[in-house]
C-alpha positions in Angstrom: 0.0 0.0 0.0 1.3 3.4 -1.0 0.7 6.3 1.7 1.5 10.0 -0.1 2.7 12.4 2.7 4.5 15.5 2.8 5.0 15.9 6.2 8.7 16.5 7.7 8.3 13.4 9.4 11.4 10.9 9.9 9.3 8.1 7.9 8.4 9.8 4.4 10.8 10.3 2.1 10.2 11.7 -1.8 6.6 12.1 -1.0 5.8 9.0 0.4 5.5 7.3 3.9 7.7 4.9 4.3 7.0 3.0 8.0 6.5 -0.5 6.8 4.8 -2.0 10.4 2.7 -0.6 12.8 4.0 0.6 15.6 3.1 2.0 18.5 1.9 6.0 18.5 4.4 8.8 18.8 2.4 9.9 21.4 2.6 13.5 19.0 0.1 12.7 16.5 -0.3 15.5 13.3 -3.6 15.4 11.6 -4.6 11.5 10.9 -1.2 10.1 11.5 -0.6 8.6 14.9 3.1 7.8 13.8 4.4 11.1 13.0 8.1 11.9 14.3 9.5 15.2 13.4 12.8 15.3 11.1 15.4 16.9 12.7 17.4 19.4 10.3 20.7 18.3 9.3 23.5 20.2 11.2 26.3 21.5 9.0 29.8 20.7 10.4 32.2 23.6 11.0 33.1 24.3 7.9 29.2 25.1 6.7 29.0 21.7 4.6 
């Protein structure tokens, strides 16, 4: 089953979610999904890469 999201959630990726079992909920629930888990932005290192 295909699930489109485009959420900044740790599971989707190019537009699509990709948590392949049920878990249980994040306990931070957005809209209908009971699994969503913010992304955390990639920190650069110190030389801004």
């Amino acid at each position: 089953m295909i699930i489109a999201c485009n959420e900044n959630c740790i599971y989707q990726e190019e537009g699509v979610c990709k948590l392949n079992y049920a878990t249980f909920s994040s306990g931070t629930p957005l809209g209908t999904c009971p699994y969503f888990k913010e992304k955390k932005k990639e920190e650069k290192n110190k030389d801004g890469i």
